[in-house]
N, C-alpha and C positions, 0 to 999 in steps of 0.2 A: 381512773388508773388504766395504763394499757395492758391490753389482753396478751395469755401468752405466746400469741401469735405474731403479735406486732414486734414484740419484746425479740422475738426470733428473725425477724424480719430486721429487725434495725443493728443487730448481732452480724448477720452476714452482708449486710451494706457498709458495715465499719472494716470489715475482714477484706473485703473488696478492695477497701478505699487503700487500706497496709499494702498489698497487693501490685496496687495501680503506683500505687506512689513507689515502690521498688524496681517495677517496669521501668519509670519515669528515670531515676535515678541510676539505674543500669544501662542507659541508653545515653544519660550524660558524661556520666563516668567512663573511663575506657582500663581495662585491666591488661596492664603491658606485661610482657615477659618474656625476656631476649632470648630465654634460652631455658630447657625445660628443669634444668639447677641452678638458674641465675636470681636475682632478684627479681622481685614483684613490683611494679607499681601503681597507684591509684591515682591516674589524672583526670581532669577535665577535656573536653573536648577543645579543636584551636590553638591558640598560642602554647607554648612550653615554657618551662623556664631548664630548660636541658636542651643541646646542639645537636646528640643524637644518642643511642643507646649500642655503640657497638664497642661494646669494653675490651681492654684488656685482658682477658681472661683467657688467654689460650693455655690449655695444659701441658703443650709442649713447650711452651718459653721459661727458661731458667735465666737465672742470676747468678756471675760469681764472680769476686772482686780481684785483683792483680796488685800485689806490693812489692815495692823495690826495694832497693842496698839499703840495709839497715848498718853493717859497718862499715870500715875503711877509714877508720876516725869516728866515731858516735859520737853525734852531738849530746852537751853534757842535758837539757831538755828533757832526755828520754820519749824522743819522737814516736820512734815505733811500739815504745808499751802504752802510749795514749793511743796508736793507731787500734791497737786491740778493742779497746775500750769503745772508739766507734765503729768500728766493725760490726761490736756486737748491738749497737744503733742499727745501725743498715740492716740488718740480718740476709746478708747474700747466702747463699748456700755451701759457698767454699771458698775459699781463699786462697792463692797461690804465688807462689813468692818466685821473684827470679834469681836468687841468692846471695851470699854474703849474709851470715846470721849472727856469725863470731867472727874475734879479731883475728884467730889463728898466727899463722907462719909460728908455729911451734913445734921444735920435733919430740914435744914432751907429752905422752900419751893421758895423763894425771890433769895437766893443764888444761887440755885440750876439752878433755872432758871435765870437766868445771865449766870450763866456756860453756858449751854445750848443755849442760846443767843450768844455767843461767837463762842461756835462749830458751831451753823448752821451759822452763817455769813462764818466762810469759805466753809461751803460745799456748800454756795449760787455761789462760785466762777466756784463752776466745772459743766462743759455746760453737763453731762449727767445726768441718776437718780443714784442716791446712796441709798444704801438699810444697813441702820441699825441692828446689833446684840447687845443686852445686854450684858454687862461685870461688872464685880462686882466695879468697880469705876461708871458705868453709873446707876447701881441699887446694893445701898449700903447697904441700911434699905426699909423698908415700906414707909417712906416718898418719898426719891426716886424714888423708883418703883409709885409711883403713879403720883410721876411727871413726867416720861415715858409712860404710860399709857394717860396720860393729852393730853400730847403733839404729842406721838407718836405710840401712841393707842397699839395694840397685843403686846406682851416682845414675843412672837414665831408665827409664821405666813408661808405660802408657798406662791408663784408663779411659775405660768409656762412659759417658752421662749423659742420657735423654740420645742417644742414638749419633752425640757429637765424641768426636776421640779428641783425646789430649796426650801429647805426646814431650816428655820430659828429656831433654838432651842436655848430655856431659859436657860442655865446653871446657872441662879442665882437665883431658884425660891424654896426655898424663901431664902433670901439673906440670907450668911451667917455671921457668926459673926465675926467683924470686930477686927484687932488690935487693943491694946489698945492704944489711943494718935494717930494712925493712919493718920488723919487730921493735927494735928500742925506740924506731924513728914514730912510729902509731903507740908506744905506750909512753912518748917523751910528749906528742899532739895531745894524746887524751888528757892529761895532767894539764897542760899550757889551756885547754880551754876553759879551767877553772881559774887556775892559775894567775893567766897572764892573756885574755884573749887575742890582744892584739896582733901580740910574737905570735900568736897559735895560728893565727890566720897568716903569716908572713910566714910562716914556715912549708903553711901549705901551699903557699902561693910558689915559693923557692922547690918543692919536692915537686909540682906537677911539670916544674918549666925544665928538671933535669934530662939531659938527652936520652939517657936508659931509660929512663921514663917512659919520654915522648916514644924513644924505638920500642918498647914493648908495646906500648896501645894501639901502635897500628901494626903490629906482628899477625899475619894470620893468621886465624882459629883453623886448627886440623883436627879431623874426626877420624880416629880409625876405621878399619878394612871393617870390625865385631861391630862397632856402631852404626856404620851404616848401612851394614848387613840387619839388623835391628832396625831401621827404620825402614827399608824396605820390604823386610815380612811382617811388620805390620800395618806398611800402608796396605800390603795386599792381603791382610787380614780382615782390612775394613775399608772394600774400595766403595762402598755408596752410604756414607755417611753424611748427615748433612754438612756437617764444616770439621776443620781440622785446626787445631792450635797447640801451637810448638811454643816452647819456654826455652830458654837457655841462658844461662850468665852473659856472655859477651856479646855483643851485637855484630856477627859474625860476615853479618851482609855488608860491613861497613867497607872492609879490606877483604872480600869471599876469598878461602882458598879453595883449592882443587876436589877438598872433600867435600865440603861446603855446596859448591856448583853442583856437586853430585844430588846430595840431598836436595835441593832446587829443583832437580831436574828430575826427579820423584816424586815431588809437590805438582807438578805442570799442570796436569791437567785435574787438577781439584782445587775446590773454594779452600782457603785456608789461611793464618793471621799467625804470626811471629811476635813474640814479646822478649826482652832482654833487659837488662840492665850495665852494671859495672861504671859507666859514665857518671854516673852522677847526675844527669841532666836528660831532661822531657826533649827525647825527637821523635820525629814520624816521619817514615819513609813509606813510597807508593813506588815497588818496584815491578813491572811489567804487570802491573794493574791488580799487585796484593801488596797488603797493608804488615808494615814492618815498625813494630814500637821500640821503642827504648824509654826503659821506663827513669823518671828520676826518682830522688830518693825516698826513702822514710823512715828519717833519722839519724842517715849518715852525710857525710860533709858534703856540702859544696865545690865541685871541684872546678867551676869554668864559670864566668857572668854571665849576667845577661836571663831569658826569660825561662826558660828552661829548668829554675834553679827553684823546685818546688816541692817541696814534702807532700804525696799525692797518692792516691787508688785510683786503680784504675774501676769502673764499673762496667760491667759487660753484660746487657741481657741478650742472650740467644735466642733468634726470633726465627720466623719462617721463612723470612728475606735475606738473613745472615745476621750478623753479628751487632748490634747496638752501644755502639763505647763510649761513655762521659767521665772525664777526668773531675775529680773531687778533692780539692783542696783540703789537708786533713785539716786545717784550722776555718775551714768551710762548715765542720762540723760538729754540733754539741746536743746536748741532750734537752731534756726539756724546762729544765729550767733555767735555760739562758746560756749565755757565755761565760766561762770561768774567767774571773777577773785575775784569777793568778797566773791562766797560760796566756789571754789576748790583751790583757790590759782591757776588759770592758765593764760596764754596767755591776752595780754589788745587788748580789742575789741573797735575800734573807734565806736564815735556815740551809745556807750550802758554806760549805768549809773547804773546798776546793777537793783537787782530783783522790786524795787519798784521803780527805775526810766524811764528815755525814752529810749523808745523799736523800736521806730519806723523807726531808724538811720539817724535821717534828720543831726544831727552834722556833720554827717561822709558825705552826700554828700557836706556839705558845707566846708570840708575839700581840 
C-alpha cells in the first residue's frame, strides 16, 4: 500500500495538473467584452462566427415613430386602430401624428367632442405617449379650435428628448374656409364606402378634381406674427441641440408663404427635418440640403394615384450622425403569429381568431 507521503505527493500532482489544464484553456479561450455593461463572450482563438462586436448600443439614440391623416374620409378598414396595435409591436418611444384625428367641420360643440371621445379611446390603446398636431379636420372653425384648446390645450407647442427639440406648429391658425357642404359630402363618402364602393371612390375622384378644391391646396400656409414669435424664442431657447424636428398639418414648403420663409430663415443654420401631411400621399423633398416629408396616410383616403398611396409609419432612430428614417408599410407588419388572414388574405393561423378575437393561442394547444 502506499505511504502517506506518496498519497500527498500524488494529491498535489493531480492539483497541479486542474491547474495547468485551466492555464491551457485560458490561453485558448479569449473573454470578450465590448464594453464594461455589454455582454460577455466565450470564444475560441481564430476564426469567428461574428463580423465584429461594435453594437448598437449607444444610450443616446432613441426611437419614435411619425403617423399620418387618419381622416378626411376613413377608410371603412379601420387602418389607424390596427396602426395602434402595431405600434405597440414596434415599441418606439413616442408617436407623433401630423393631424387629422376626427372628421370635424362641426360647429356643434357636443359633436365634436364625441368625435374626440372616439379618437382618444383608440389612442387610450397604444402603451406609449402620443403627441398631437392640428389639421384643418381637427380645427375646422373657431368652435373647433376651442374644443382643442378645452381638451388639449396649445394648437403649437415644443418639447425636448435626449437633448433633440421638437417643435409643433399650427398650420390652421386661423382656420381656413371651409368647402362648401364639406361635412354632408365626408358623412355621404363614409356611408358610400360600405355602401356602394365604387360611387364612393367616384365621388372622391369628382371632389378632389373641383376647382375650390384644387385653389385651396395650393393657397399658402400663413403663420402669424405670435407664432413665429414662438418659434423664434425657442429656437433661441435651444440654439445647440443636436437636431431639430418640426410637425405641421400642411406641407407648407410646397406653396411657402411669406411667414413661412420667415420660419426657414430661423431654421438656416441648424440640422433640422420637417414632417407634414394633409395630401394623402408619401413625398420627400430635399430643400437646400434639409429633408422635408410629407407623410401619406393611416387610414384616411386616398386622394391622388400612383405610388405614394400607402397606409405607412414613419420610423425614426436619432443617432449621433442625425436622423435615421425607414418607412414601414402598416400591412408590412404582424405579430408573432403570422399574418391575420382576415386583414391580408394570408396563411390560417391555428388558435388566432383574428384582430378582435383570442390572441393567446390556447385553441392551438388544445389542438
Amino acid at each position: 500500500m502506499p505511504n502517506q507521503r506518496s498519497c500527498r505527493s500524488l494529491a498535489i500532482l493531480i492539483f497541479l495538473g486542474f491547474l495547468l489544464s485551466g492555464c491551457n484553456q485560458a490561453s485558448s479561450d479569449k473573454e470578450l467584452a465590448p464594453s464594461d455593461e455589454g455582454p460577455t463572450f466565450q470564444v475560441g482563438e481564430g476564426a469567428k462566427a461574428y463580423t465584429h462586436l461594435n453594437f448598437k448600443n449607444n444610450s443616446d439614440n432613441f426611437q419614435f415613430a411619425v403617423i399620418g391623416d387618419r381622416t378626411g374620409g376613413a377608410n371603412v378598414e379601420g387602418t389607424f386602430k390596427l396602426a395602434m396595435g402595431q405600434l405597440n409591436l414596434l415599441q418606439p418611444e413616442f408617436v407623433i401624428n401630423v393631424g387629422d384625428l376626427i372628421e370635424g367641420y362641426s360647429d356643434d360643440k357636443a359633436e365634436l367632442n364625441a368625435e374626440w371621445d372616439e379618437a382618444d379611446g383608440v389612442l387610450k390603446t397604444l402603451e406609449m405617449p402620443f403627441f398631437r398636431v392640428p389639421g384643418n379636420h381637427d380645427i375646422a372653425n373657431e368652435t373647433a379650435q376651442q374644443v382643442w384648446r378645452d381638451r388639449h390645450g396649445a394648437t403649437y407647442y415644443h418639447f425636448i428628448y435626449k437633448d433633440t427639440l421638437f417643435l409643433v406648429l399650427d398650420s390652421e391658425d386661423p382656420p381656413r374656409t371651409a368647402p362648401e357642404g364639406i361635412k354632408e359630402k365626408i358623412d355621404l363618402y363614409n356611408r358610400l364606402q360600405t355602401e356602394d364602393p365604387a360611387k364612393a371612390k367616384a365621388m372622391l375622384a369628382e371632389f378632389m378634381s373641383d376647382e375650390a378644391v384644387v385653389a385651396a391646396l395650393g393657397t399658402p400656409v400663413e403663420f402669424d406674427s405670435e407664432q413665429v414669435a414662438f418659434v423664434k424664442s425657442t429656437l433661441a431657447k435651444y440654439p445647440d441641440v443636436r437636431w431639430t424636428f418640426l410637425f405641421l398639418h400642411e406641407p407648407a414648403w410646397e406653396n411657402p408663404s411669406d411667414s413661412f420663409k420667415a420660419i426657414q430663415q430661423l431654421l438656416k443654420e441648424r440640422n433640422h427635418t420637417f414632417f407634414g401631411g394633409h395630401l394623402h400621399y408619401y413625398d420627400y423633398d430635399n430643400i437646400n440640403g434639409r429633408e422635408h416629408i410629407t407623410m401619406g396616410p393611416a387610414g384616411a383616403s386616398f386622394h391622388q394615384e400612383g405610388p405614394g398611396n400607402v397606409d405607412h409609419i414613419m420610423w425614426v432612430t436619432m443617432t449621433e450622425n442625425g436622423p435615421q428614417m425607414a418607412n414601414i408599410a402598416l400591412k408590412g407588419v404582424f405579430d408573432r403569429k403570422g399574418l391575420d388572414p382576415e386583414l391580408f388574405g394570408a396563411y390560417d393561423r391555428k388558435g388566432y381568431e383574428g384582430a378582435e378575437g383570442n390572441q393567446d393561442g390556447d385553441e392551438a394547444k388544445e389542438q
